[in-house]
N, C-alpha and C positions, 0 to 999 in steps of 0.2 A: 795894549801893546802886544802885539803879535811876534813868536821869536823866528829864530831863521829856520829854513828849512832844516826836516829830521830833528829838532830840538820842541820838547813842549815846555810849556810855563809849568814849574813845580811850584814856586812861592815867590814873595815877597814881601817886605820888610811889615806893612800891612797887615798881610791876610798872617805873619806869623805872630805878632801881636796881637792878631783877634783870637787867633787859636789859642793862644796862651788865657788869656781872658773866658773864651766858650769852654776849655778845662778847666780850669779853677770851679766857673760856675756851675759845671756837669758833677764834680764832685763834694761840692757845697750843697746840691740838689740832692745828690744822695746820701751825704752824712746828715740834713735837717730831715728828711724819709728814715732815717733809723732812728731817731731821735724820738720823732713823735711814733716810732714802733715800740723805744725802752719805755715811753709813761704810758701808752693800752694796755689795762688789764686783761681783755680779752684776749685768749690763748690767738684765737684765729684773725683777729683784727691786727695783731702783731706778727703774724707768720706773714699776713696777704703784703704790708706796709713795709717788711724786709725784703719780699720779693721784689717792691716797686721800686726800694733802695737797688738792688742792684742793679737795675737797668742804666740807670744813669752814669753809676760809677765803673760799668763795666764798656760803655760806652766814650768816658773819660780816657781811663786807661788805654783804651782800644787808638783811640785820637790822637794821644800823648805817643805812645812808639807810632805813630804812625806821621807824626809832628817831625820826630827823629830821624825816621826812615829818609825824608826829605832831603836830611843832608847827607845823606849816604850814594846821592845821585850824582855823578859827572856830569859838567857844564861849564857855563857861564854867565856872567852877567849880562842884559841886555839892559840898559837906562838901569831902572830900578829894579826888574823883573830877574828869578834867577831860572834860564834855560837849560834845561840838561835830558839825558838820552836815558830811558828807561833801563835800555839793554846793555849800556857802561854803568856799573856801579858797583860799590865798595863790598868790603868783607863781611859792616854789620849789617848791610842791606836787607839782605835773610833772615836775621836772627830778629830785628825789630818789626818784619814783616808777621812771623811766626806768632811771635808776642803779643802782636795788635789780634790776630785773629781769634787767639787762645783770651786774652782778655774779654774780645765780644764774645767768645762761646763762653768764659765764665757764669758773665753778667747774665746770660740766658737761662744757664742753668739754675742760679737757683732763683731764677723770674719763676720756672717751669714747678721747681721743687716745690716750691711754697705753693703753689696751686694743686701741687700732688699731695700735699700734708694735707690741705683743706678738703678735697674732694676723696680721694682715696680710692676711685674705682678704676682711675690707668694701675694700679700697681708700681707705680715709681717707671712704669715702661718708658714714657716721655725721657724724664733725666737719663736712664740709663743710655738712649739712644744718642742723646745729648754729647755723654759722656763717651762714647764711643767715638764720634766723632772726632771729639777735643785730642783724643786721643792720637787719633788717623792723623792731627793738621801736627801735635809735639810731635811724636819721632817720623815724621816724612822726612825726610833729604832733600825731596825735588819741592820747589818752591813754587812752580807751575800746577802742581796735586794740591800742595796748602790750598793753593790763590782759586783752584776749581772748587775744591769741598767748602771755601769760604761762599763763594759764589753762586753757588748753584745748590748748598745744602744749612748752613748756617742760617744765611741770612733770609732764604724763601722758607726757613723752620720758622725763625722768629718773627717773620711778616705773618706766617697762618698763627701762630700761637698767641702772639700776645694780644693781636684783637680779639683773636675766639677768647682768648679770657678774658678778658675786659668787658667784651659782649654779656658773656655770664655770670660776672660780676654786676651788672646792670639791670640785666635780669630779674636775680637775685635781692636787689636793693629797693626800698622804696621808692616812691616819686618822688619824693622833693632831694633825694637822693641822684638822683641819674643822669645829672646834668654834670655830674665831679668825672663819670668817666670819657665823659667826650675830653673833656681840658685833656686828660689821660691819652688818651688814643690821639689826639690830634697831636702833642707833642709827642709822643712815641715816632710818629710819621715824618714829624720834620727831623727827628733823630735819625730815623733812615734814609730820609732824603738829602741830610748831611752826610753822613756815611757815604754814600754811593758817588756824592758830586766829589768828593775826597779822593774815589777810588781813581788807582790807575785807567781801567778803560774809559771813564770821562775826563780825566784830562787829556789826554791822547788826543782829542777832538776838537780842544782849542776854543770852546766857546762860551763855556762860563765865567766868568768873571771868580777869580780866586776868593775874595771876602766872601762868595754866598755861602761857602758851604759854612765856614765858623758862626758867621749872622743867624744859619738856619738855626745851630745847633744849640745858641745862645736864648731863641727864639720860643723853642723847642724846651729848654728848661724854666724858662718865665712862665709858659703855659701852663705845665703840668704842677708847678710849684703854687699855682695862683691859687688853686681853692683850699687851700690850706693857710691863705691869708686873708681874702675878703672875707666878708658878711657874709654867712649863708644864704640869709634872705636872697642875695643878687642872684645865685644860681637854682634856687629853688625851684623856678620852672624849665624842665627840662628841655622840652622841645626846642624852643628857638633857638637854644645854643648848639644842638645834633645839627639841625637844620643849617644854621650857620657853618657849621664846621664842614659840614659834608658838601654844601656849594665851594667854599673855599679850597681843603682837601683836592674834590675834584677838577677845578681849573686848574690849583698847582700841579699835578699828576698831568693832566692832561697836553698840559705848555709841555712842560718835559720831554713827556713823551714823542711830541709832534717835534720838537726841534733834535729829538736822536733820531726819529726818522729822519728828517731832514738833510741830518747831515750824515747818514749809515752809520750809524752807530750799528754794535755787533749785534748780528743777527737776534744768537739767544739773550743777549742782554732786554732785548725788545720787549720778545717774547714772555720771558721773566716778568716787565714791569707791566705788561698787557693783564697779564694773570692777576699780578696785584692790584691790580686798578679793578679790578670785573668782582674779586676779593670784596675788597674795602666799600667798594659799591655796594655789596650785595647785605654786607654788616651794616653798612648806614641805614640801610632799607629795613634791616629787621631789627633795627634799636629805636627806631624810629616810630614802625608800627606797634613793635611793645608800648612806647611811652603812648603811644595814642590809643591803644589797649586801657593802659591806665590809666590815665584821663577819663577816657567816657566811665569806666568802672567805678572813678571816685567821684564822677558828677552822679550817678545815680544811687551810691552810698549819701549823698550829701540830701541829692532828693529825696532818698527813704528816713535820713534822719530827718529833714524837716518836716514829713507827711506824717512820723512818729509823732512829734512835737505837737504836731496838731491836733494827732490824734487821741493824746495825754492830757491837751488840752482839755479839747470834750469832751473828755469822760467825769472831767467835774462836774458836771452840767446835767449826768447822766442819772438812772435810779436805780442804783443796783439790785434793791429789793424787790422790784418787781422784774427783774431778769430771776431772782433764784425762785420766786412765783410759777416762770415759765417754766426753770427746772424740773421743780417739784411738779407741777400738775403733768410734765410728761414720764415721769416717772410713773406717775400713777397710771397714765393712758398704755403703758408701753406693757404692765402687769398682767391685766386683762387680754391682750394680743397675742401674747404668748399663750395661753390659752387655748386663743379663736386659732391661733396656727398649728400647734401641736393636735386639737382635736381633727380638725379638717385636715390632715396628715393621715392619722389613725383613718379616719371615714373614704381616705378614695385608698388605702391600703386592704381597706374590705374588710377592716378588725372590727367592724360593730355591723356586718350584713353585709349581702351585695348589693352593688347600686348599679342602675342601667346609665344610660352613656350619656342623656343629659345630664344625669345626677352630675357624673361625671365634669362636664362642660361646667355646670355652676358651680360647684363645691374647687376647681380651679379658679374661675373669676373670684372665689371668696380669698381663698388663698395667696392669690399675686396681689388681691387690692391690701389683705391684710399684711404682707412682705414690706409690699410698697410705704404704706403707713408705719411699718416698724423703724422700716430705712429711714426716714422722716424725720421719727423721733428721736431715733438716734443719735441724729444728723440735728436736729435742735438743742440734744443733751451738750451735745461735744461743744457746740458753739456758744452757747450758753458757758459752760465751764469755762471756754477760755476767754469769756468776756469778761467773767467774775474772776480771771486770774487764780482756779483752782484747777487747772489742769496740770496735771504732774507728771514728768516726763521722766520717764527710766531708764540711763543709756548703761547699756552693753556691748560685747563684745558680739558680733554674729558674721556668718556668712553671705555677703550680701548676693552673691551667685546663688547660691541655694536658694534662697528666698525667695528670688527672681523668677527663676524655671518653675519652684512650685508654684506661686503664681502664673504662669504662663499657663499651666494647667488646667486650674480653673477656668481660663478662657476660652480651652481647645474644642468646644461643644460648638458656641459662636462662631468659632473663627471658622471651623468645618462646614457649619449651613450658611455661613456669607463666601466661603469658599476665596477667602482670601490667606492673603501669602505672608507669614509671623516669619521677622527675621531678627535675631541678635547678636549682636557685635559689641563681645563683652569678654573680660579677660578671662582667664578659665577659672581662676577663684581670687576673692576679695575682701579682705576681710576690716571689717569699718566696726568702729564704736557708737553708737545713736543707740534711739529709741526705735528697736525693732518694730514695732506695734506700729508706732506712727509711723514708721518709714513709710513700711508696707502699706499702710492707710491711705497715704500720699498716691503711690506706686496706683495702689490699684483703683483710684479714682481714675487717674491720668490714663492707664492703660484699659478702663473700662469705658470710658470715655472714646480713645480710639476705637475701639471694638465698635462700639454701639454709632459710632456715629458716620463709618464707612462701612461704604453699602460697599463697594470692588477696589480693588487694589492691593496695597500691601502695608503692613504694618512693619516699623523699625525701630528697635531698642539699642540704643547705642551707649558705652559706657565711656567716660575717658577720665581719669585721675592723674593730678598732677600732687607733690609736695605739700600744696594747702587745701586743696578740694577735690573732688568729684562729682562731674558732673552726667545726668541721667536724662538721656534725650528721648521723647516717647515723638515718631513722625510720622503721620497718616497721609492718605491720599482721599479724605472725607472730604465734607464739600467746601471745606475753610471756613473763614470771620472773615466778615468786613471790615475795612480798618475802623470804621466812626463804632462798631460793636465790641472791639477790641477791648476799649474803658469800660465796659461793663462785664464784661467776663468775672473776677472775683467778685461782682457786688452779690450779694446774697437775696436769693429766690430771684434772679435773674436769668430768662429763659430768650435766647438771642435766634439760637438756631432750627428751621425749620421747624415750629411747634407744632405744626399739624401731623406732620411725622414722626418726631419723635415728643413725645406725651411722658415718658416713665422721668423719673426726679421731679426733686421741687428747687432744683439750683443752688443748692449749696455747697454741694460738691468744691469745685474750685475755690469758692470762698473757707469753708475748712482748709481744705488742702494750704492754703498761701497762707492762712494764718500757724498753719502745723508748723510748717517749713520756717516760718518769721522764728517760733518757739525753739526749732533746735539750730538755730544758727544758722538759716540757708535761707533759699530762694526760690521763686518757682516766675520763670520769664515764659513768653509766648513768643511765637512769630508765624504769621497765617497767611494765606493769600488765598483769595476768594473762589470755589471754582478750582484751588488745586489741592491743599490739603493744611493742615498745622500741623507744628513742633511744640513741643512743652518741653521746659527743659528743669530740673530739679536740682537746682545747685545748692552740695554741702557742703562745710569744713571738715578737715582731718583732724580729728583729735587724737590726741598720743597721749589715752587713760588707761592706768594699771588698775587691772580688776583685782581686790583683794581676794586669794584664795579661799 
């Protein structure tokens, strides 16, 4: 029903009964959210669950004086429908106008607060600016200043805010986890999209049907109440529900949008929900690609556990004693070498006579074959030990920058007569818990590796650390792996790449290295392409261990 000219539809008998009905349930919503905030132990599971409580009830209250406000409008009846003039109204017009505003800036604030208790790095700046605010809409006078700072500061604060935290609540949560904040966020949006079809400037326009806006809000609190009722299992998999939400979300936004153009709806009001639409867009895409982050991350935990499983398997099958056989007999081959390398040291140093320049020539060839065979043994000792599960690993506290550049060091002879280009992108200092030894082990396999196996170009160490890990990118411009060579990269004494060229190893390198990495908690991934270069990437955990003084 359409009213007469210069009169818009503020309510009827209807949409005021539903609104009665979507308050009650907005505030039901958020007194069962404080509920299950009083029985979590958890200092921080209770602070986040009071935060979530306020939105609803502050969203309630906001609806309730704004319920009121309704009758405070001049008009009349048309049929059922009551028509009245925005610009003739009563005395508590204002005062319940005020109220409703001051209610949604409550409920925002301590949304805000409790996200500032948890994280702690705004400094309370968020609520304080909040609270400034709230401040600005109480003592105004002019209800035209309320209705702008509600407008165009309130509610574009709380569209950026409570998705960005929700986002990083999401984040933060595990998989089977991250599907509770889509319900979240999707009913958050039909609470603003009640809000807004509520407001004066969309009725002014005459095109909504009065019940949407209470249905939405009612709508709105079933969703976000839902997984705190069902089965977990049902929501366990997160994707399909982001997915679902964000196709939905975006037609409802989208209709919206297209029918306030349509009908000129205010300029900025447009603009405003453009913003938010491009917003909420941009959050779905990167909650989206986290969950499918993690997904592939925990299919290939599942693959490593079961590759584990099979690998525990065989090892019953195996003969340990004649692995500590191989031990011992390189122990004894490795006594003797040291030897043959320390004298052939002394002999081209000139401490036992001078030698002419073939002597020269051979007493080198003895030298790098007997290095070469040291490395070997080495490299059989190590592998060995951790076949027989006596490898012991000693973590400390260390500088892993430091480490690093020394390292780099050692390479700066190479990297001068290949005359390539060493670059690091690494923070300026870092300080990790592991097994210094092995780290470094790892490191300088992977970046000895680069060295030796690009002839031009440039080498890149890149570092990046988050929360739970750090991860250690070594990227060459060598001549790559094939993909079908890929699979054989850690297998041991596996020699894939140009062997006529490069001769020095016996391929165990990478195969130590991935099992070192297996031993302190990480990973060691590739990624290659033929003809242009590879990446090794050395992924840790963050351990948070107090070293006893």
């Amino acid at each position: 029903m359409v009213c007469p000219n210069g009169l818009v539809m503020i309510w009827d008998p209807l949409e005021r009964f539903l609104w009665g009905i979507a308050i009650t349930i907005a505030l039901i919503c958020g007194i069962y959210f404080m509920r299950i905030a009083k029985k979590r132990e958890v200092f921080n599971e209770r602070i986040i669950m009071l935060g979530l409580a306020s939105l609803p009830i502050g969203f309630a209250f906001s609806l309730l004086f704004t319920f009121f406000q309704g009758f405070q409008i001049d008009g009349n009846f048309n049929g059922n429908v009551f028509c009245g003039n925005y610009d003739s109204t009563r005395s508590l017009y204002m005062l319940f106008a005020q109220l409703s505003y001051v209610s949604f800036g409550i409920g925002g604030i301590f949304f805000v607060l409790a996200f500032e208790i948890i994280v702690k790095r705004s400094k309370y700046l968020l609520t304080i600016v909040f609270i400034i605010i709230i401040t600005v809409v109480i003592f105004s006078r002019d209800l035209d200043m309320s209705r702008w700072v509600f407008s165009f500061l309130l509610i574009p604060g709380l569209i950026i805010l409570v998705p960005l935290v929700l986002f990083l609540y999401t984040k933060w949560s595990h998989l089977e986890f991250k599907a509770v904040s889509s319900f979240l966020l999707f009913g958050f949006l039909l609470f603003m999209i009640s809000l807004n079809l509520a407001h004066r400037a969309h009725k002014l326009i005459n095109v909504y049907p009065l019940i949407l806006s209470p249905l939405l809000l009612i709508l709105g609190c079933c969703i976000i109440i839902l997984p705190t009722i069902i089965d977990p299992k049902v929501i366990s998999r997160a994707l399909p529900y982001w997915v679902l939400y964000a196709i939905i979300t975006s037609a409802l936004l989208i209709t919206i949008l297209s029918i306030d153009i349509i009908k000129r709806f205010n300029y900025y009001f447009i603009l405003e929900f453009l913003g938010a639409i491009f917003y909420i867009c941009i959050l779905y895409f990167l909650v989206i690609k986290d969950i499918r982050s993690d997904i592939i991350s925990e299919s290939q935990k599942i693959l490593k556990a079961e590759e584990d499983i099979k690998t525990d398997f065989l090892k019953m099958f195996t003969r340990p004693q004649q692995v500590s056989f191989l031990a011992s007999i390189s122990h004894e081959l490795r006594t003797p070498l040291t030897s043959i390398i320390g004298f052939t040291r002394m002999m081209l140093k000139g401490s036992v006579g001078d030698i002419n320049k073939e002597q020269e020539n051979q007493l080198n060839i003895i030298l790098n074959s007997a290095n070469h065979l040291h490395e070997l043994i080495t490299d059989v000792i190590d592998m060995t030990k951790i076949e027989v599960n006596k490898f012991n690993i000693r973590k400390e506290k260390f500088d892993f920058i430091k480490e690093l550049k020394n390292m780099k060091q050692t390479f700066n002879l190479a990297i001068k007569e290949k005359e390539l280009d060493f670059f690091m992108d690494t923070p300026d200092n870092l300080i990790i818990y592991n097994d210094k030894k092995r780290v470094n082990q790892i490191l300088f396999n992977l970046i000895g590796n680069a060295v030796k196996f690009t002839e031009k170009g440039k080498i890149l160490i890149k570092i990046r650390s988050t929360k739970r890990e750090i991860t250690i990118s070594v990227k060459d411009t060598g001549p790559g792996i094939k993909e079908e060579d890929l699979n054989k990269l850690f297998i041991p004494f596996s020699r894939i790449a140009q062997p006529e060229k490069f001769k020095e190893g016996a391929g165990l390198g990478l195969h130590i290295s991935k099992k070192l990495a297996s031993l302190l908690g990480g990973e060691i991934l590739v990624k290659s392409k033929f003809g242009k270069g590879s990446t090794f990437k050395l992924i840790l955990k963050i351990e948070d261990e107090v070293i006893p003084n």
